[in-house]
N, C-alpha and C positions, 0 to 999 in steps of 0.2 A: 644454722651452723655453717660457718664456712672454714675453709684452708688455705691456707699458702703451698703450693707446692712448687718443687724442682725436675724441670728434666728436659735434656738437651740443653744444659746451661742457663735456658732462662728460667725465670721462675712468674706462676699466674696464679691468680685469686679466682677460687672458684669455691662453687658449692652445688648441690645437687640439681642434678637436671640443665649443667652448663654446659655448652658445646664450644668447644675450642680447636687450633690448630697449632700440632706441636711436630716437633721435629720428629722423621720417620721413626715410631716404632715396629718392632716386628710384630706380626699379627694378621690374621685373615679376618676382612668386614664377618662383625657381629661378634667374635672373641673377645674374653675377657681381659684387663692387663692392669695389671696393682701397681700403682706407684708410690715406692715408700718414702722418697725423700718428701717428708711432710714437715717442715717451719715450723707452721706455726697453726694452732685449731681454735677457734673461736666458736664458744656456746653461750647457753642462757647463762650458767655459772661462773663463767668465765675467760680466757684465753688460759693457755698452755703452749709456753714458749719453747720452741727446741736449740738445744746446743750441741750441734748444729741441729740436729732434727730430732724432732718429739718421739721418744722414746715408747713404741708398739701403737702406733698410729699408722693408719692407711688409705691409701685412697683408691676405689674400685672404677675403674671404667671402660667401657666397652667402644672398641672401635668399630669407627659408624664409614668410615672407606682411608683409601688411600688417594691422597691428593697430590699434585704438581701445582708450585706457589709460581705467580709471577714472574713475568724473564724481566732480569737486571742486566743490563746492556752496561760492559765493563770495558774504557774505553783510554788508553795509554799513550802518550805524546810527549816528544822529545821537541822541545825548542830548538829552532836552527839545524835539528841535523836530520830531518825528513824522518823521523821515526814513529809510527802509528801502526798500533795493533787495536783490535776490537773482538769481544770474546763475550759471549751471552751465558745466565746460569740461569735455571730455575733447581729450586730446592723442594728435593724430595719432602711431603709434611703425611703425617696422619691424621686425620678428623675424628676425634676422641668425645664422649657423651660424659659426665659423670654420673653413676650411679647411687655410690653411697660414699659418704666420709665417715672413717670412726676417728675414735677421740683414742 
């Protein structure tokens, strides 16, 4: 059985026992955190599509820490008139387990 889900705008395929990185959510390593915007559920019987999202379906998973993603060197230049700025980001992520998907 797997899912689609949503959150922080993008959305991932997952199913039990995936470890992923999503955008910071709030939460202490080892808490629990339910994610409802669920798409779409795929089982033996079937899928079950949502409009927009599949109507009492959820997704459990337990955050496993809090991460800092990669620095993106952000880098801004004016032709001819000497203009140059440079500005670094890294984005805040959480490292998330799943535990269970319901249908």
């Amino acid at each position: 059985m797997y899912a689609i889900i949503e959150t922080g705008g993008k959305q991932y395929r997952v199913e039990k026992g995936t470890r992923l990185h999503v955008e910071k959510l709030p939460g202490e390593n080892g808490s629990e955190v339910e994610i409802p915007k669920v798409l779409l559920v795929s089982a033996a019987e079937g899928a079950k599509i949502g409009r927009p999202f599949v109507e009492g379906s959820k997704v459990l998973a337990t955050v496993v820490g809090q991460i800092r993603g990669p620095k993106v060197i952000v880098f801004k230049r004016r032709a001819k008139k000497g203009y140059k700025r440079t500005q670094g980001h890294r984005q805040d992520l959480t490292e998330i387990e799943i535990k269970e998907v319901t249908a």
